[in-house]
C-alpha positions in Angstrom: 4.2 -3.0 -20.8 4.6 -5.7 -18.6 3.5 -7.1 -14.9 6.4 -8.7 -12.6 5.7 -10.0 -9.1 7.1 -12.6 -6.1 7.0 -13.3 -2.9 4.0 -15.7 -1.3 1.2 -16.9 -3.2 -0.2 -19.6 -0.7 -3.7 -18.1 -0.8 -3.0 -17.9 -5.2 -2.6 -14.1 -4.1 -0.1 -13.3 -7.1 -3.1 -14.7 -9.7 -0.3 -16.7 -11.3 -2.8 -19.7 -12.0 -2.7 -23.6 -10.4 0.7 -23.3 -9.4 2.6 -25.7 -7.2 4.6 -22.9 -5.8 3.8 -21.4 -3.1 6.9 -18.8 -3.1 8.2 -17.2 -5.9 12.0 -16.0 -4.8 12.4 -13.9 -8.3 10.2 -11.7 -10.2 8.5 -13.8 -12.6 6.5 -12.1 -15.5 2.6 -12.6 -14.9 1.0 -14.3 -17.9 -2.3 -12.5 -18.1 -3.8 -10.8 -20.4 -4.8 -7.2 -18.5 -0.7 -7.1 -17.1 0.1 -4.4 -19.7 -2.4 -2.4 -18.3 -1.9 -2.6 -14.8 -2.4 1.4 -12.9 -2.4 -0.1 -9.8 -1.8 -3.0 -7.2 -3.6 -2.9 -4.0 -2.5 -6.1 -1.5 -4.3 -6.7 1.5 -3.2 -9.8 4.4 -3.8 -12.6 1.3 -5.9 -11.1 -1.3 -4.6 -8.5 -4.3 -6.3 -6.0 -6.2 -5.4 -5.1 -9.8 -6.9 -1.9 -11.4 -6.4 -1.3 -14.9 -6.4 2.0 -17.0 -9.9 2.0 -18.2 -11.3 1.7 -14.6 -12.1 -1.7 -14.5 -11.0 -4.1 -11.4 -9.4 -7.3 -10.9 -9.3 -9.7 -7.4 -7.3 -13.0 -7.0 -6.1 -14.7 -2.9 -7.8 -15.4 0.2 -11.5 -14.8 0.0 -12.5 -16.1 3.7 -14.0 -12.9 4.0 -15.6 -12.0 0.8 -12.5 -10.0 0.3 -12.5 -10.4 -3.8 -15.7 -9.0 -4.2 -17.3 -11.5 -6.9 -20.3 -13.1 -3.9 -23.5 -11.2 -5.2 -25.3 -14.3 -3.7 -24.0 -13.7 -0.2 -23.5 -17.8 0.7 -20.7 -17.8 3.1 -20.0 -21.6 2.2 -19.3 -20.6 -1.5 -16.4 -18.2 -1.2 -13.3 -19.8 -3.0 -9.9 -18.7 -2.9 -9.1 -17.5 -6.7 -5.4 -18.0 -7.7 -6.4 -16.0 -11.2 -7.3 -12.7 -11.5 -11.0 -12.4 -11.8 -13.2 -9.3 -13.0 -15.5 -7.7 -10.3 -18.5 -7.0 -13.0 -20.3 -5.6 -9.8 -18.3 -2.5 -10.6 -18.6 -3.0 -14.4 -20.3 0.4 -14.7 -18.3 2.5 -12.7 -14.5 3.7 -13.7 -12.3 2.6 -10.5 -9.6 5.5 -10.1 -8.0 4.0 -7.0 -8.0 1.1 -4.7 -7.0 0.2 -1.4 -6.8 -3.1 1.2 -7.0 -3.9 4.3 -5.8 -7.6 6.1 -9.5 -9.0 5.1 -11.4 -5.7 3.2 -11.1 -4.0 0.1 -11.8 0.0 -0.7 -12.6 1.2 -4.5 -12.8 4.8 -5.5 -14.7 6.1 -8.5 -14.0 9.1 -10.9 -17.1 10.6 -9.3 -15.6 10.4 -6.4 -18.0 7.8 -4.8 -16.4 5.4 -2.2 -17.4 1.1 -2.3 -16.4 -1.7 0.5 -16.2 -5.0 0.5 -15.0 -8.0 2.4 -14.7 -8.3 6.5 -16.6 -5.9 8.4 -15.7 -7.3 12.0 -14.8 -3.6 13.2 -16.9 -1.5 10.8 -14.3 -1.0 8.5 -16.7 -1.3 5.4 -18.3 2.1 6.8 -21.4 0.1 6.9 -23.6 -1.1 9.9 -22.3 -3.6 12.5 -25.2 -5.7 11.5 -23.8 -7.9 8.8 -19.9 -9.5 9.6 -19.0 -9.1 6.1 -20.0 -8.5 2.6 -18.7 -10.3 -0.1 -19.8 -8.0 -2.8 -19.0 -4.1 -3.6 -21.0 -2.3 -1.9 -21.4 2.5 -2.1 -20.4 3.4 1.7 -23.9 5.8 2.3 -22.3 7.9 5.2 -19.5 9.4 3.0 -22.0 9.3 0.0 -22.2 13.0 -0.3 -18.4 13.8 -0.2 -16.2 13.3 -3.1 -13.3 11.7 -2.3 -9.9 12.0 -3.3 -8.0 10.0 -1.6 -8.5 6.7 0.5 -5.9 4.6 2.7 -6.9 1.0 4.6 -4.9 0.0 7.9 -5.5 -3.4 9.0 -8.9 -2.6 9.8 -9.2 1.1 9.5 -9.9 3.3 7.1 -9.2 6.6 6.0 -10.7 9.0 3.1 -9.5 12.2 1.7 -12.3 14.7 0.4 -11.8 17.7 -2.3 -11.9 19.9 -0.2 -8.9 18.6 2.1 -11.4 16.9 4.9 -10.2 13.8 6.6 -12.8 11.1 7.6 -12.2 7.7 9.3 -13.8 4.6 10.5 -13.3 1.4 11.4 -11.0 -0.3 14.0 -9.8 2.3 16.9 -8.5 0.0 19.6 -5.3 2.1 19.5 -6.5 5.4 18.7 -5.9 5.0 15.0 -8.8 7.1 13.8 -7.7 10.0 15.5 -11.3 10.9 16.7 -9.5 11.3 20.2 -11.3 8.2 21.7 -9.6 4.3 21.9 -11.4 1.2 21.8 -15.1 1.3 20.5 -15.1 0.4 16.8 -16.7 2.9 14.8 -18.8 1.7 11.4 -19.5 5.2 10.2 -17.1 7.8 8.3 -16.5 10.4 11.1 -14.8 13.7 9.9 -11.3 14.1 12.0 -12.3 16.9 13.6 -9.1 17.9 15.4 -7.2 18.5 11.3 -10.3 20.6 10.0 -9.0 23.8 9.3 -6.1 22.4 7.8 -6.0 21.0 4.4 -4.7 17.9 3.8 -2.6 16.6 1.1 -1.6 12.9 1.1 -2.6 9.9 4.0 -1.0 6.8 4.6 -2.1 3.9 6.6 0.1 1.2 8.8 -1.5 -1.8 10.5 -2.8 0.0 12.8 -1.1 3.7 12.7 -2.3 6.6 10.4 -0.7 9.9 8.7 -1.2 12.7 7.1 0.4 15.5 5.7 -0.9 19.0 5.1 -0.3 21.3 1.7 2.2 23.1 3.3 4.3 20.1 4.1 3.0 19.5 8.0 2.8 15.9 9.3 1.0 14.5 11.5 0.8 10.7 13.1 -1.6 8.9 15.7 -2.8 5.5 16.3 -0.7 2.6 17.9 2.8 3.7 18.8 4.2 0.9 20.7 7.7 0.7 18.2 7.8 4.3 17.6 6.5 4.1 13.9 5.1 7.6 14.9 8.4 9.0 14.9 7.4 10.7 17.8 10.3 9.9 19.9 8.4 8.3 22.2 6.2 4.8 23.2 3.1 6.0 23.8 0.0 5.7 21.0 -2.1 8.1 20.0 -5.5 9.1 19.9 -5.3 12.6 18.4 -3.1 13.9 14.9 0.1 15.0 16.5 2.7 16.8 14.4 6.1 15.3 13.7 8.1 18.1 13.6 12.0 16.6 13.2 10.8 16.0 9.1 9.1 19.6 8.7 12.3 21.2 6.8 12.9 17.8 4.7 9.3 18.3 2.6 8.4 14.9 3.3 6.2 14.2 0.1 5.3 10.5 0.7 4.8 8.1 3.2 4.4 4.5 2.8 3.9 2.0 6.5 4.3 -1.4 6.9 2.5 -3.3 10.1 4.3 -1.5 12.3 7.0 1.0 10.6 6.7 3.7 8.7 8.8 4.8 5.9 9.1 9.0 4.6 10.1 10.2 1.3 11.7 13.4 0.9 11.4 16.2 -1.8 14.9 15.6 -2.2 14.2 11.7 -2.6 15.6 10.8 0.8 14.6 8.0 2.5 13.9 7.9 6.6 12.0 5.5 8.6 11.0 4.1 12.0 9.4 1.7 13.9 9.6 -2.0 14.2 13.4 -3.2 13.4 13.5 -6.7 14.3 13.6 -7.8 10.6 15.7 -5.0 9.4 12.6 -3.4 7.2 14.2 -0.4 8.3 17.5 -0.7 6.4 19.8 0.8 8.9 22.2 -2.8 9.4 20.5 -3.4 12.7 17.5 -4.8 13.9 16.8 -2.3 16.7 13.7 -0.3 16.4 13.7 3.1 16.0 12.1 5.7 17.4 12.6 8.8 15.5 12.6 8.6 11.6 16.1 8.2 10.6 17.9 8.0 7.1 18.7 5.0 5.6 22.2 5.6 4.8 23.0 3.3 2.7 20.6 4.8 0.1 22.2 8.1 0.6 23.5 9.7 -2.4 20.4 8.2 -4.6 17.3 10.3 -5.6 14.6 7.7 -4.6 11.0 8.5 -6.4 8.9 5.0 -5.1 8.9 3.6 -1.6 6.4 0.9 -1.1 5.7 -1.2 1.8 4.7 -5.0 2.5 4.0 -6.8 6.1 7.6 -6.4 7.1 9.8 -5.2 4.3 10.0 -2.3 2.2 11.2 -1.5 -1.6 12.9 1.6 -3.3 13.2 2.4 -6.3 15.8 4.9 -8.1 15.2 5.9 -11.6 19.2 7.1 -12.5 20.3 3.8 -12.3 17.4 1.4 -12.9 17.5 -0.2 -9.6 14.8 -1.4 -7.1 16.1 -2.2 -3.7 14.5 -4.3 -1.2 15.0 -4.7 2.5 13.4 -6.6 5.6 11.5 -9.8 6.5 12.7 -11.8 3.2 11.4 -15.8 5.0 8.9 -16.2 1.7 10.9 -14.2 -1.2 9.1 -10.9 -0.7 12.7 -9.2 -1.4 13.0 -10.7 -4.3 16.7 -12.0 -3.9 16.2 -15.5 -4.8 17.0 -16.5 -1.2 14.4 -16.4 1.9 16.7 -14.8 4.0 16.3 -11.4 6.0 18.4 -8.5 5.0 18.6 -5.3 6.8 20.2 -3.2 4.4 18.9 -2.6 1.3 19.6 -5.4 -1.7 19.5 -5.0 -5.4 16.6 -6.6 -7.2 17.2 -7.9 -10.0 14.8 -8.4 -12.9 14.5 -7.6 -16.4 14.7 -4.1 -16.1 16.7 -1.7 -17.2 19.9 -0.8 -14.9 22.1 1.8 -16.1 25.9 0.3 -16.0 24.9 -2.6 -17.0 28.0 -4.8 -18.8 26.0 -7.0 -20.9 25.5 -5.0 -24.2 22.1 -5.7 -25.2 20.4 -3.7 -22.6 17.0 -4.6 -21.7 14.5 -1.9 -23.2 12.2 -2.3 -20.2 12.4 0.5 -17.2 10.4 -0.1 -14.0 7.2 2.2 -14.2 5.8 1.7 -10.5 6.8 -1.0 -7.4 3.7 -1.7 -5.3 4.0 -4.1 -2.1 1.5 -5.2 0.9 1.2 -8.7 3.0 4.3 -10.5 1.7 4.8 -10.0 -1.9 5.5 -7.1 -4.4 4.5 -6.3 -8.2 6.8 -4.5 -10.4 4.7 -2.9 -13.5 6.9 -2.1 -16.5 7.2 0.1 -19.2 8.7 -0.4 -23.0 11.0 2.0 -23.6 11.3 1.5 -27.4 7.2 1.4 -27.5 6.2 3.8 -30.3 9.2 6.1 -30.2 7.8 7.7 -27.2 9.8 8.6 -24.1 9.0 6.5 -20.9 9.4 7.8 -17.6 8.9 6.0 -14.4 6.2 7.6 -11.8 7.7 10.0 -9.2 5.6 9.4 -6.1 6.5 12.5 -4.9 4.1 14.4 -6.4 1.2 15.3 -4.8 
């Protein structure tokens, strides 16, 4: 296996070490010596975290905030950025099963279930009291401490968490209604059940800046929080304080949603690809740069079973598994598509790595096949699998499964 990323690294956010880049246009192959064991890449505003198989979590980028979790001393003045990735050994006894970010927080979650913070805390979105502005260390959020979580999403400076038993809390930011507790404005520093979904189970969330989802076990959607570009996909302008349901996806069995800052990106059972929102850098992929105000298909990807979508800032990455590729469309100004240029595309453009593409002329075909694409902020990380590892098949993640 192997770790591949680009795009900006001005806070030392892609951990490649003492660089003088500060934009890497192609994927370049990380040089660490955790990449082959990379399970997930979480990227907040500047900061990244890596989590590997056996539970154990990684932090490199901006750390203004406290965001990389290493501070047990709490001294403000001693927070270095970190262009390598660095072990959170506050978290050394605990198996991290997922991991989330926000602009300037981060969000683990154990295999028991239990939920930490760290980082900014300037709207509550730590879960903990208002009394402290940040926290530069991990910390168990106590008003969620007797839930087990499942699932957990950051916006900007929101956050949601999934329970076993198909609850929905959120806290955090809410200027635009994006905790869905039917109120806008006051921040709110404890998890507060959505009360409006109970009664209906929830399957999957997804957070945008500052816009949330969710969809139900029987395929419902629903959408609330800032609206002002349509990344509901409500056909309308106005934000929302309350889940309301999107009904134009119902009969498509949306399975996955990814959301930039302000666009939102679905991924159908069938692996089609819709989005909305924000258009102006062409992160929706339709050949325009108009915004969009009911999820539409991305023609141009038509015809291709999609499995991965993942979203940065402004620009968004697909991935299709019969032939190889990984696409990438949007703001491109510090290589976060990938291209080896920094311009903006608004259709989707090939990636090209070291990867496996079926139809490839060259005849020694690489033996490497992309195993999951993970994007935040500006930049993206590509792990990858060895296909000739141990005689055992390799097969890419399907993030439609849920």
């Amino acid at each position: 296996m192997a770790l591949y990323c680009w795009g900006s690294t001005v806070h030392g956010e892609l951990g490649l070490g003492g660089i003088e880049e500060e934009q890497i246009m192609t994927p370049r192959e990380m040089d660490w010596s955790q990449a082959a064991n990379v399970q997930q890449a979480a990227c907040g505003g500047s900061h990244t975290l890596l989590l590997t198989n056996d539970g154990k979590l990684y932090t490199c980028g901006n750390n203004d905030h406290g965001q990389l979790g290493h501070d047990t001393n709490n001294l403000p003045n001693k927070r270095p950025r970190m262009s390598q990735f660095k072990f959170i050994s506050a978290l050394e006894n605990y198996i991290v099963t997922q991991v989330s970010c926000g602009l300037s927080h981060s969000l683990a979650l154990t295999n028991w279930g239990q939920l930490f913070s760290w980082g900014s805390n300037a709207t509550g979105q730590l879960g903990h009291d208002l009394d402290m502005v940040s926290y530069p260390a991990p910390r168990m959020i106590k008003s969620i401490a007797t839930k087990t979580v499942v699932q957990i999403s950051c916006g900007h400076s929101h956050c949601l968490a999934l329970t076993n038993s198909g609850e929905l809390f959120a806290w955090g930011a809410n200027e635009y209604g994006q905790l869905g507790l039917g109120t806008t404005g006051k921040k709110v520093p404890t998890a507060t059940l959505v009360k409006s979904l109970a009664g209906i189970p929830i399957a999957f969330i997804a957070c945008g800046g500052n816009h949330s989802f969710a969809v139900s076990k029987s395929g419902a959607i629903f959408g609330w929080g800032k609206n002002t570009f349509g990344q509901l996909g409500l056909n309308d302008l106005d934000s929302r304080c309350y889940p309301t349901q999107l009904k134009t996806l119902r009969s498509l069995g949306v399975r996955y949603i990814s959301c930039g800052d302000d666009f939102s990106v679905f991924l159908t059972q069938e692996g089609g690809v819709f989005t909305c929102g924000l258009g102006t850098f062409g992160q929706l992929g339709h050949g325009t740069h108009g915004n969009e105000i009911l999820p539409r298909m991305v023609f141009e990807l038509m015809g291709s079973k999609i499995t991965q979508i993942a979203c940065g800032r402004k620009h968004t990455l697909a991935f299709v598994p019969s032939r190889g590729k990984v696409y990438g469309f949007g703001l491109g100004g510090v290589g976060q598509l990938g291209v080896g240029s920094s311009v903006s595309f608004n259709t989707p453009q090939i990636v090209r790595g070291p990867w496996f593409e079926s139809f490839q002329i060259d005849a020694a075909q690489s033996t490497l096949i992309v195993g999951k694409i993970f994007s935040g902020g500006d930049r993206c990380f590509v792990s990858l699998l060895s296909d000739a590892s141990a005689g055992e098949a390799c097969v890419s993640a399907d993030f439609r499964l849920y």
